[in-house]
N, C-alpha and C positions, 0 to 999 in steps of 0.2 A: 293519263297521268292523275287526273282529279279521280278517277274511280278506284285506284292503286291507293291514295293516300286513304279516302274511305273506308277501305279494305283493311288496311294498316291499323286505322284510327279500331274499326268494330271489330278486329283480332285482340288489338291489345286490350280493349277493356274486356272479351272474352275472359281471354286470359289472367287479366284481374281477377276475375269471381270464380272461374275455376282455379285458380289459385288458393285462394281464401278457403273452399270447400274442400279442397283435398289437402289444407294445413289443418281444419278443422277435423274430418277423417281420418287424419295421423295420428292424432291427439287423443280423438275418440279411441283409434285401433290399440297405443300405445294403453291407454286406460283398462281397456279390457282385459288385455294382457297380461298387466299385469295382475289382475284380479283374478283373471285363469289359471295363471302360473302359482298362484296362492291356495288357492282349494285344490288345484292338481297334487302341491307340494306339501298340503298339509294330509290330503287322500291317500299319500304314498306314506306321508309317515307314521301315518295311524297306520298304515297294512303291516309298515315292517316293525310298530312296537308291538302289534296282535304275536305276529310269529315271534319277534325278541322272548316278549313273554309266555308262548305256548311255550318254548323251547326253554326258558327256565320252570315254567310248571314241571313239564315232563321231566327236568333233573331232579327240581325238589321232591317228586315222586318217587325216582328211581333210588334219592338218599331216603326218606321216607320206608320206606319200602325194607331196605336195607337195615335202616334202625331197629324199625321195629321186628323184622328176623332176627337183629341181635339180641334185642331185646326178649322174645320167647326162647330165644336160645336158653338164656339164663334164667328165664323161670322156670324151664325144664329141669335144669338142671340143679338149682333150686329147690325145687319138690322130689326130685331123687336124693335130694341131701336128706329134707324134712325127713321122708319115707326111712332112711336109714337108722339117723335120729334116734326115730323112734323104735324102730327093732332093735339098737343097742339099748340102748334104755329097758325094754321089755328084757333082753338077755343078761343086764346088769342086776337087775329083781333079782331073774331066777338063781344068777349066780349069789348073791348075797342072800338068799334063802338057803342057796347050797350049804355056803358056811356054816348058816348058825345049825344044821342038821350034821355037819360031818361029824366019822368016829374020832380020827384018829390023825392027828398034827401034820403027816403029810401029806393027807387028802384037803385038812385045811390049808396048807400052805400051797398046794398046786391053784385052789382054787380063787384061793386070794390072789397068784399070779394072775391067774386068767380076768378076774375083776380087773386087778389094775391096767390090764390091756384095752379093757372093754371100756373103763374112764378116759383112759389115752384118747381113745378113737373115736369117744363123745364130744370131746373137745374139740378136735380137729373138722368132725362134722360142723359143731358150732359155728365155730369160725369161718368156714366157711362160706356156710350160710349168709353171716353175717357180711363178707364180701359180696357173693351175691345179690344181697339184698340193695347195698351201698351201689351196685351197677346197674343195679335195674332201677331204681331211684334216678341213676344219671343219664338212663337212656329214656328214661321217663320223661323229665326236660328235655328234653332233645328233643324228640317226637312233636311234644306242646311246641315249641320254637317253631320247628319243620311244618306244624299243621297250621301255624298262625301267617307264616311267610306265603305256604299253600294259597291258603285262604285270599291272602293282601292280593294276591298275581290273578287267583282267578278274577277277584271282584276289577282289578287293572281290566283284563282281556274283557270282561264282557263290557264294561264301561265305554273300550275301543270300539267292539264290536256293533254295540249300539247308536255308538255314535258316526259311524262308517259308513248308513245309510244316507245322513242328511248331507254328508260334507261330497260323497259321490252324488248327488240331488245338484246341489250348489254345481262344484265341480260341473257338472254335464250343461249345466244352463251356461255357466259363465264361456264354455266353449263354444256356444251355436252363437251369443252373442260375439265371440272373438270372432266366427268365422261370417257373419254378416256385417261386422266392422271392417274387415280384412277385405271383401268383395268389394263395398263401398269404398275403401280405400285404393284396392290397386285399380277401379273404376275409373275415379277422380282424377290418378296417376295416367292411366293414358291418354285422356279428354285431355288434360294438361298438356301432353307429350306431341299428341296431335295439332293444337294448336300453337305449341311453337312451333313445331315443322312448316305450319302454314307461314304463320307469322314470318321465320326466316325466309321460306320464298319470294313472299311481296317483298319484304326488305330487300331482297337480292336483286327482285326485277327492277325498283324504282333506281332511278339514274343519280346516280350522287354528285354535287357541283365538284368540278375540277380545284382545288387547293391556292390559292394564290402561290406562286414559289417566291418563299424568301430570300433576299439578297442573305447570302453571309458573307461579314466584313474578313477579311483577310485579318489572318490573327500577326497583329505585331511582331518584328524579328526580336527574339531575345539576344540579349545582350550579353557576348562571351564574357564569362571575367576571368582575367588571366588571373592562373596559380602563381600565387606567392611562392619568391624563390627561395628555393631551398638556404636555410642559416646555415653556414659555415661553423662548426664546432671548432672554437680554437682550444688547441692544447694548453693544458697548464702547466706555466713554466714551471723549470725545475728548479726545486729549493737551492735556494745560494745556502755555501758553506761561511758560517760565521766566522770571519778573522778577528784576533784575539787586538784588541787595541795596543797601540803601542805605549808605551809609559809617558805619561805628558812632559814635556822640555817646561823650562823654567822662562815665564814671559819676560823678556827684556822691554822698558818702556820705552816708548815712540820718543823720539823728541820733538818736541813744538813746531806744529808747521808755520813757516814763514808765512806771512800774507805775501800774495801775489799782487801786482802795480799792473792793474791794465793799463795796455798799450796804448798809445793814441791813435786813432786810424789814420788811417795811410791816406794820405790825397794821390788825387786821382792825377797822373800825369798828362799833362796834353801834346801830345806829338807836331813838332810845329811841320809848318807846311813846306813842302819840298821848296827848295829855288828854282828860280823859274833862270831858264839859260842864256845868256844873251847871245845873240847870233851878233858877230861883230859884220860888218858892209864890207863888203869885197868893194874896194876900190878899182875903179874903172878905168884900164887903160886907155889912154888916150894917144 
């Protein structure tokens, strides 16, 4: 019995100090954790802004790209206006040298037709152009725009990229630490688990004093209360019908009461006493 309760006594304070160490261990595990779950979480969000951002480079490229094919479209076609331009122009000379050389009024007037063709189609060249030039001016900002946003994403991505080596560095420590926190912790967990198992067996073996059993007092009869009886609802009479007064009679006055003379009272009569009988003597023959 004395070596049961020793037993008891040097489990439970076991149990005290692994207690302590594996609440400490939790804490510790709990700490780590969350420090792991932080450079894990910021490791992954740096990976998916890297690709966020390849995959907008790779658009602003493919607009990039785009513009600027729009863009030589129309200086092509641009420099085939110029090029034209200047062959009417060169044909406008020659024709107005025609003129001032013709014989005869309707060679100059055919020629003057063909001039005024040649000014027509000068103009329209111009103009042109002059749209032309207005578009490629606007594809021109565009481009500048498109190369500067370029520019902003790559400097983003490599900025990621650079910095993707230190945060997996971190990241990878902060896990070996979680997972030596985590051994030490589920360690402590069963050291714990072990010793209460003990613990409850000695508690189970040693013999527990039998309970005093208490008296319990009989609990008081309560006390019926009889139901109030039921009220009788009485009906409400039926309204009386009002009779019409009859017309009042004319009062005749009383005449003066007499005073009354009390009586004298009555004496009391006394009944006199009966007579008494005489028996007369029988005379005795002799």
């Amino acid at each position: 019995m004395a070596g049961l309760k020793n037993k008891l006594k040097q489990l439970t304070s076991q149990k005290s100090e692994i207690s302590k160490i594996r609440r400490k261990g939790e804490t510790e595990y709990k700490k780590v954790k969350s420090i792991s779950r932080k450079y894990s979480s910021s490791l992954k969000s740096t990976q998916k802004r890297i690709d966020t951002f390849k995959q907008t480079a790779e658009d602003v490229n493919e607009i990039l790209s785009q513009k600027i094919a729009q863009m030589e479209s129309i200086q092509r076609l641009k420099s085939a206006a110029q090029e034209r331009l200047t062959l009417e122009t060169q044909n406008k000379e020659q024709v107005e040298s025609e003129i001032d050389f013709s014989d005869t009024p309707e060679e100059k007037q055919s020629l003057q037709y063909r001039l005024d063709s040649i000014i027509s189609t000068i103009e329209e060249i111009k103009n042109e152009i002059k749209q032309r030039t207005s578009m490629e001016k606007k594809f021109s900002q565009a481009i500048d725009e498109i190369e500067k946003k370029k520019n902003s994403v790559s400097k983003t991505i490599k900025k990621n990229i650079e910095s993707k080596p230190e945060l997996a560095k971190l990241a990878k420590t902060a896990q070996q630490k979680l997972d030596s926190a985590s051994k030490k912790f589920e360690s402590a967990k069963k050291r714990e688990s072990s010793v209460t198992a003990q613990l409850s067996k000695v508690k189970a073996a040693i013999p527990k004093p039998k309970p005093k059993t208490r008296k319990i007092k009989a609990k008081p009869k309560t006390r019926k209360i009889k139901a109030k009886p039921k009220t009788r609802k009485i009906k409400a009479k039926p309204k009386t019908r009002k009779i019409k007064a009859k017309p009042k009679t004319r009062k005749i006055k009383a005449k003066p009461k007499t005073r009354k003379i009390k009586a004298k009272p009555k004496t009391r009569k006394i009944k006199a006493k009966p007579k008494t009988r005489k028996i007369k003597k029988k005379k005795s023959r002799r």
